[in-house]
N, C-alpha and C positions, 0 to 999 in steps of 0.2 A: 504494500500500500504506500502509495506515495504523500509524506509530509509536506505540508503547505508550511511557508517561511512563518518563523516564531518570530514574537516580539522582540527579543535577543538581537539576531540577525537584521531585523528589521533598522531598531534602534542603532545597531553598530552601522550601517550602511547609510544611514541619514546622518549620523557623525560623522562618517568619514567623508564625505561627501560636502558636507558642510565647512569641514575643516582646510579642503582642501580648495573650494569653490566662494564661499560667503566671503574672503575678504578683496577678491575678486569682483564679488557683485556689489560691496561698499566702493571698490575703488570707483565703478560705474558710474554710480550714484553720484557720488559726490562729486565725479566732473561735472556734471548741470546745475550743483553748487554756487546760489547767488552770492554769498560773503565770499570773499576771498580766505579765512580762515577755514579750513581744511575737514577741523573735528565739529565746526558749530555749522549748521543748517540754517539757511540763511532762504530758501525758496527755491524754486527750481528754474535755470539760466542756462541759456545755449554761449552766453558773452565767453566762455574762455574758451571756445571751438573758433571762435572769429578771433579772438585774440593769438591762438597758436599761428594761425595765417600768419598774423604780422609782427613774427617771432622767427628772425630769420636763421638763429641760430640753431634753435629746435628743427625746421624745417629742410633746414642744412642737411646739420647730421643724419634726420631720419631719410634724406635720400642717399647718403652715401650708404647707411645702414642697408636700404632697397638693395642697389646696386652690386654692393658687396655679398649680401646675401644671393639675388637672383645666381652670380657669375659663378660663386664660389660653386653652390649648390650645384649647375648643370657638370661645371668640371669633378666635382666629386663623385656624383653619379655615375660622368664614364669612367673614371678611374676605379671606382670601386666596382661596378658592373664589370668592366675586366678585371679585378682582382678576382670576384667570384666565380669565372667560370673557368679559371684558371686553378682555382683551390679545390674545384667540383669536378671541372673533363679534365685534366691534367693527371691522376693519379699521381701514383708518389716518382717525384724525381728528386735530384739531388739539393737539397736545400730548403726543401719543404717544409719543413719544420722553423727553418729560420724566414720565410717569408710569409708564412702564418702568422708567426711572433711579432717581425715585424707591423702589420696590418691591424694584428687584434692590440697593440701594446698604448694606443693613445686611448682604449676604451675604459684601462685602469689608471694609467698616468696621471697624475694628477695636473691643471691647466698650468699650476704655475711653473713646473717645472718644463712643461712642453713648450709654455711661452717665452723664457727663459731663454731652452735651447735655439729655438726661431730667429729669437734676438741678436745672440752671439753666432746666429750662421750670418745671419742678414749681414752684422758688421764684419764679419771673418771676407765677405764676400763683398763692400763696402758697397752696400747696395743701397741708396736713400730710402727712410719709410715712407709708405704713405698708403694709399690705398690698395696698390698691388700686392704688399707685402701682409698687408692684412687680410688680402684675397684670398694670398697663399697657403697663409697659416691655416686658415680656414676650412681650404679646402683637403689641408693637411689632416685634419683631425674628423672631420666629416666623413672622408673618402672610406673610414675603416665600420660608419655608422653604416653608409649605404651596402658594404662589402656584406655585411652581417645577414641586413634585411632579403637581396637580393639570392644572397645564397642559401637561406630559409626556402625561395621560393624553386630554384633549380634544384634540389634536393628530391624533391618528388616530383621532379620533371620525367614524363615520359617519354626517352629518346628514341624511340620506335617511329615516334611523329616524324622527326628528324631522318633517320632512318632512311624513311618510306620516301621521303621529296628528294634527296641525294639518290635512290634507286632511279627517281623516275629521271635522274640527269640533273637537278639543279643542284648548281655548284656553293660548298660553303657558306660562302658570303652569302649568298643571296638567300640559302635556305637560313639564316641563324636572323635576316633581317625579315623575310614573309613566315617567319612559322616560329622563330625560340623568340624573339620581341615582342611578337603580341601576345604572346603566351606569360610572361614574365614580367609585361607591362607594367600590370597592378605592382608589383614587389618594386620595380623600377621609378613608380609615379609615389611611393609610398618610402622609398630611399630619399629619394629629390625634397619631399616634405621634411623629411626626419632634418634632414642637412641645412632646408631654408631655416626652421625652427631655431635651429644650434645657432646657425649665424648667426641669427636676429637678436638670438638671447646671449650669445657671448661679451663678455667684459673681459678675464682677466687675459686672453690670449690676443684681441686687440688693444689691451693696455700697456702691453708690452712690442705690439709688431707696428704702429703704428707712428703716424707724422703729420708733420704739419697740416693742416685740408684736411687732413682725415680723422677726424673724431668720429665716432658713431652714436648713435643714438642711447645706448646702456651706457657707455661711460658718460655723454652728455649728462643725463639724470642723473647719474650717480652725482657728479661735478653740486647738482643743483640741491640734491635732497642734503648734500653735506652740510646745506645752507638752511633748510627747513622745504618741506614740501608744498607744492604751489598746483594750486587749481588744475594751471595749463601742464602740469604733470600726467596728473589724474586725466586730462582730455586728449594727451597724446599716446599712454599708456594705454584707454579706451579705445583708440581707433588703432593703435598695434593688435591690440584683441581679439578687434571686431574683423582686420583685417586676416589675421591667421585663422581666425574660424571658420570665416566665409571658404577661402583656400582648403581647409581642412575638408569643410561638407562639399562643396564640387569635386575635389579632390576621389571624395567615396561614391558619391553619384555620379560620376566616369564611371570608374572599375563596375560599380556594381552593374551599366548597363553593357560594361563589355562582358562582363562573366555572363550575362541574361543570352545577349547576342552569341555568343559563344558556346552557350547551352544551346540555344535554337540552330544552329549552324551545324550543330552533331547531332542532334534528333533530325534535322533533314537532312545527313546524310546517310544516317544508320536507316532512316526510312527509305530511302533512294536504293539503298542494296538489297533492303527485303526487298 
C-alpha cells in the first residue's frame, strides 16, 4: 500500500524550500521599495528600475558581465563536449587517468587558488587583464562543468544509431553532427546553462583575472554592499533573476519538445517497418 506524504516530510520541504527561496523573494520585493532604506517599507515604486538606467556604472558592468558570460559559456561547451566524448569513445589510452584528473580537478579546487594560478600565468605570460583574461578563466573552470553534464548524457548513448548511418556510407563528421548532436542536444543546451550561471555568478576568479574596463557585475555589488545596500541593488539583482529564469524555463521547453519530436519520429518509424 502506498503512503501519502506525512506532515514531517511535508513540513521539512516547505523549510527547505523557504530557506532557500524567501530571501530571494524579499530581495524582489523590496526593489519596488519607495524609501530608499532597504529594511523599512516605504510603498510600492518602479523609480529604482529607471534609476538603474541612469546608472552607468551598474549598466556597464552588467554588460561586460553579458558578454563575458554568453563567450565564455559557448567556448566551454565545445571544449568540454570534446573533453567528453573523448573520456567516453576513447577507451583507455595512455594518460587517461591524468586527463580525467586534469578536467575533473577545478570541480574541487577551491576558486581562490584557481584564480591565483590564472593570475601568475597571465603575468608569467605578460598578458594585460581585462576582459579576455577573464573570458579565459572562465571558460577554464566551466569547460570541466559542461564535461560532466554532457558525458552523463553519452553514457547511455546508443551507438548502434551511429553505427547504422556510417553502414549506410555517411562519413564521421557528418554522422556525429545529423545523428550524436541532436541526440545529446538536451545535455549540450543544459552544459551551456550550467557555464552561463557560473559566469554570471563568479567573483572571486574574476577578482583576480581581471582589469581595467572590466569589472563585472558580482564584484560591482560587492564594491557597493561594502558600503551598505541600495535599492538599485535589489533592482539589478531582480532582473539578473528574472533574466536567468526566463533562460532556464525556455531553456526546458526546447529539450522537452525535442524529446516529444523525437518520440514521435521513432513511433513513425517503428510504424513505417510494421
Amino acid at each position: 500500500m502506498t503512503r501519502g506524504p506525512t506532515w514531517f516530510n511535508i513540513t521539512s520541504l516547505v523549510a527547505g524550500f523557504a530557506f532557500l527561496y524567501l530571501p530571494i523573494v524579499l530581495l524582489v520585493i523590496y526593489s519596488f521599495n519607495e524609501s530608499r532604506l532597504v529594511t523599512v517599507w516605504g510603498g510600492f515604486s518602479t523609480k529604482w528600475y529607471a534609476s538603474l538606467l541612469q546608472n552607468d556604472q551598474l549598466v556597464d558592468a552588467a554588460w561586460v558581465t553579458l558578454r563575458v558570460a554568453f563567450t565564455s559559456a559557448t567556448l566551454a561547451t565545445v571544449i568540454g563536449t570534446m573533453a567528453a566524448l573523448v573520456l567516453v569513445r576513447s577507451g583507455r589510452f595512455a594518460g587517461r587517468s591524468l586527463f580525467s584528473g586534469m578536467i575533473f580537478a577545478p570541480l574541487v579546487m577551491p576558486e581562490v587558488i584557481l584564480g591565483l594560478s590564472l593570475l601568475l600565468l597571465f603575468v608569467a605570460m605578460d598578458t594585460a587583464r581585462g576582459f579576455w583574461t577573464v573570458m579565459l578563466a572562465h571558460t577554464t573552470f566551466a569547460s570541466c562543468y559542461v564535461a560532466v553534464v554532457v558525458q552523463s548524457r553519452l553514457v547511455g548513448f546508443d551507438k548502434s544509431i551511429e553505427e547504422a548511418a556510417e553502414d549506410l556510407g555517411c562519413p564521421p563528421a557528418r554522422t556525429f553532427f545529423l545523428i550524436t548532436l541532436p541526440i545529446i542536444l538536451p545535455g549540450v543546451i543544459a552544459g551551456w546553462m550550467l557555464a552561463f550561471t557560473l559566469s554570471l555568478d563568479d567573483l572571486v576568479i574574476a577578482s583576480f583575472t581581471t582589469g581595467p574596463g572590466a569589472t563585472t557585475l558580482p564584484m560591482k555589488i560587492y564594491s557597493q554592499v561594502r558600503l551598505g545596500v541600495t535599492p538599485e541593488i535589489n533592482a539589478v539583482c531582480t532582473i539578473l533573476v528574472a533574466f536567468v529564469t526566463v533562460g532556464v524555463i525556455a531553456a526546458s521547453i526546447v529539450t522537452k519538445r525535442q524529446q516529444a519530436q523525437r518520440e514521435r519520429d521513432e513511433r513513425a518509424a517503428f510504424g513505417a517497418e510494421g
